[in-house]
N, C-alpha and C positions, 0 to 999 in steps of 0.2 A: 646251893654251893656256888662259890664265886670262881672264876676262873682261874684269880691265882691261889685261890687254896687246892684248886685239882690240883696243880701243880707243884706244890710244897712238895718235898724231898720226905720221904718216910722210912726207917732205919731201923725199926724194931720199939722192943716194949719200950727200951730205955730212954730213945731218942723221943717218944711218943710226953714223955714223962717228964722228962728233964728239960726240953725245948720247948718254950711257952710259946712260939710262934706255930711250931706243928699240928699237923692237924688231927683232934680226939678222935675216935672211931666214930659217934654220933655227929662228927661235923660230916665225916668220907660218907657214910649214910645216914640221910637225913631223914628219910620215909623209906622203910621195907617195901611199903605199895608199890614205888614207884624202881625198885631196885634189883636186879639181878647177879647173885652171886656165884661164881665163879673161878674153880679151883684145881691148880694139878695136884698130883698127888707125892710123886717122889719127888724130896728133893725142896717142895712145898709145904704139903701137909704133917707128909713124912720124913724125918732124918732117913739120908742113907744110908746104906748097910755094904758090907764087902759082898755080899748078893741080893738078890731081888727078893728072895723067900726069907731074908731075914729082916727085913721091914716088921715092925709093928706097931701097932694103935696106942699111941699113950692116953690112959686112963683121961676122959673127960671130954674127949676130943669129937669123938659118937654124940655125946648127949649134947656139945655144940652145934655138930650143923644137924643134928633133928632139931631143935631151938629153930636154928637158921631158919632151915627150909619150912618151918610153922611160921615164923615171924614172914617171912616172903612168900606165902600162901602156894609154896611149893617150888620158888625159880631160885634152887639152887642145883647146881651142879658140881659132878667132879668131870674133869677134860685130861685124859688121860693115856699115856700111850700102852699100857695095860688092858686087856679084853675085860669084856664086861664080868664075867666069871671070875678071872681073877682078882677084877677089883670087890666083885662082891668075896671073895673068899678072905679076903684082906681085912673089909670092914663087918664080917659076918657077928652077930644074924642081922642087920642093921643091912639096908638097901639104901641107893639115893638113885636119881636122875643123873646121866652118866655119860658123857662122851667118850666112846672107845676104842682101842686099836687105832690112835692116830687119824679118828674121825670117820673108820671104817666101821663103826657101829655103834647105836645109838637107844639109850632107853628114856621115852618117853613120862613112862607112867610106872608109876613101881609096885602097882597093883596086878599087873599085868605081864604075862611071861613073851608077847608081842613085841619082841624091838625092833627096830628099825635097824639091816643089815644093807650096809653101802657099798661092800665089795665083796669080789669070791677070796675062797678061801687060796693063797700062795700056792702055786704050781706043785706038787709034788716031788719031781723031779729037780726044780730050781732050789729046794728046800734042800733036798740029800746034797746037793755040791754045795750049797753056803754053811751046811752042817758040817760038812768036812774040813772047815777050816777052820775049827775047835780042837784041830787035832794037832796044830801047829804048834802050841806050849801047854804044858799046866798050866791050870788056874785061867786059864779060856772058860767062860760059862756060856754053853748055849742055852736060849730060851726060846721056845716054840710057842708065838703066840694068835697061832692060826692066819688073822692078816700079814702076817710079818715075821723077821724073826730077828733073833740078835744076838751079839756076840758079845759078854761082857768081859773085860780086860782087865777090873780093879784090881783082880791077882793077879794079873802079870802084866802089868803096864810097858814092858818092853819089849812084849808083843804091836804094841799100836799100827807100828809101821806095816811088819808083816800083815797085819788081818787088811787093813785098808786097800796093801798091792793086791794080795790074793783075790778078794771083794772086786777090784775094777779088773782083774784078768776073766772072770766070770762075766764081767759086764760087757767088757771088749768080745766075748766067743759069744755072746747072747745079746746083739745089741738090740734087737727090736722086743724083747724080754721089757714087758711095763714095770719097770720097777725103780726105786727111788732111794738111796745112802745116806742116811738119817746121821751125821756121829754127834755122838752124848756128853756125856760126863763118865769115862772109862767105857764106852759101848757105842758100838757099830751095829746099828737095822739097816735091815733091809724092807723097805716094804712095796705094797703096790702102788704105782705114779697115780696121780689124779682127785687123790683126797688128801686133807692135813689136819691138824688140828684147829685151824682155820676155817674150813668148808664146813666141818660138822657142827663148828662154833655158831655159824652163818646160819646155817637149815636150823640149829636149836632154838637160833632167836626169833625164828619164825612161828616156833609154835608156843600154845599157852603153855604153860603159866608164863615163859618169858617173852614172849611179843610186848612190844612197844615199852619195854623197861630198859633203864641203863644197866649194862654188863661192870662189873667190876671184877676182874680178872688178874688171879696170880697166880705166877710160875716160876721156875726158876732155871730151865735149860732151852738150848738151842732150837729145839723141837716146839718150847710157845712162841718163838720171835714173829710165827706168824699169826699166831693170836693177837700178840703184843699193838702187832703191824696195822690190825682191821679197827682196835677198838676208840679211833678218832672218828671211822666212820660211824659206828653206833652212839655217839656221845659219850663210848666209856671213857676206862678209866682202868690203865693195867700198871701193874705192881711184879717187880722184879725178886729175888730172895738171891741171897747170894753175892749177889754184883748188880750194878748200875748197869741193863741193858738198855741199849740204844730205844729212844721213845717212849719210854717208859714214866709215867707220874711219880711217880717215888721206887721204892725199894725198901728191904725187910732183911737185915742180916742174916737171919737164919729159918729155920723152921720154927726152933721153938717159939720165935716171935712173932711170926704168923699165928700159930695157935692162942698166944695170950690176946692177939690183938683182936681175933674171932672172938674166941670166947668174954671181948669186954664190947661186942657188939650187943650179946644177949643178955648183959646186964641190967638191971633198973635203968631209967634216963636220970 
């Protein structure tokens, strides 16, 4: 792949289709062997939903990246700010290799109930006071995700401001409290400082099957800008959904055009 075709702008199925300059999916990966795939899940993968539990798998999308991860002798990934559990509960019965909790945990091998755990579990007590500010309006959704926790807003968006003061007055009474204010797409985490979805990106590519392959990486919120940020250093190649983020090789309107443009990697050539 030539250096200005990494660079060509990518915009979904249509642009893919319609734009004879753009680049086919079998131009963006040229050799499986040589290729690491790499993916968030909400937002990405998945449309999102007015909550986190209402996410679901549309029809086809499982039988893509099994395809995937057989065609890449295994380096594929989901990078996710979701715990491993959750996300297996998402894609159930169907496993994959998996970055978790924001890089706070990590599955290697999917044979295997052994993962690799990068931090302890959110303070106890830290937890009970940033839970308490669910209680500032309806339609607050808290999420307990063991690393972390979050506060989603999509019902009530005019809570934003309140969750954010209450969040830094916690932060202000606790300042040596290790911890880190994630804000989303309608949602404020909180988690613990010192991992991202960066660092666990980083140790992933360290081990087989993805050592010394190119990452191809897409996401679609605030929380990948620093995957986004790393993958010049690995020779990737990151992909935005949603909006044109900053360093990014191209971008994918939506999800659904993420999913058509996958599943036209597992095609015939």
């Amino acid at each position: 792949m030539t250096p200005e075709l990494a660079e060509m702008p990518m915009s979904g199925e249509r642009t893919m289709q319609d734009n004879k300059d753009a680049p086919a999916p079998h131009e963006l990966v040229p050799h499986f062997d040589e290729t690491a795939i790499l993916l968030d899940i909400d937002g990405t993968l998945l449309d999102l939903m007015p909550t986190p539990r209402e996410v679901w798998v549309p029809p086809g999308l499982s039988e893509t990246l099994n395809r995937l991860a057989e065609r890449t002798s295994g380096a594929l990934a989901l990078v996710s700010g979701r715990s491993l559990n959750d996300i297996d509960l998402i894609f159930a019965p169907d496993v994959f290799r998996a970055v978790g909790g924001h890089g706070a945990e990590m599955r290697l091998a999917i044979d295997s109930e052994a993962d690799d755990v990068h931090a302890p579990p959110m303070d106890k007590e830290l937890k009970r006071r940033l839970a308490a500010i669910a209680k500032l309006s309806p339609g607050i959704l808290l999420e307990d995700k063991g690393y972390s926790l979050a506060l989603h807003y999509r019902l009530a968006p005019h809570a934003e401001k309140a969750i954010f003061e209450a969040v830094s007055l916690i932060r202000a009474d606790l300042p040596n409290a290790p911890i880190e204010v994630l804000p989303g797409k309608f949602v404020c985490e909180i988690k613990h400082s010192g991992f991202t979805k960066a660092s666990g990106v980083r140790e992933l590519m360290q081990h087989e099957p993805f050592r010394g392959r190119r990452p191809i990486f897409i996401g679609d919120d605030v929380t990948d800008e620093t995957v986004f940020a790393i993958m010049p250093d690995m020779n990737g190649l990151a992909f935005s959904v949603g909006r044109r983020a900053i360093g990014v090789n191209g971008h994918f309107d939506a999800p659904s055009d993420v999913r058509a443009f996958l599943a036209r990697l597992v095609e015939p050539r």
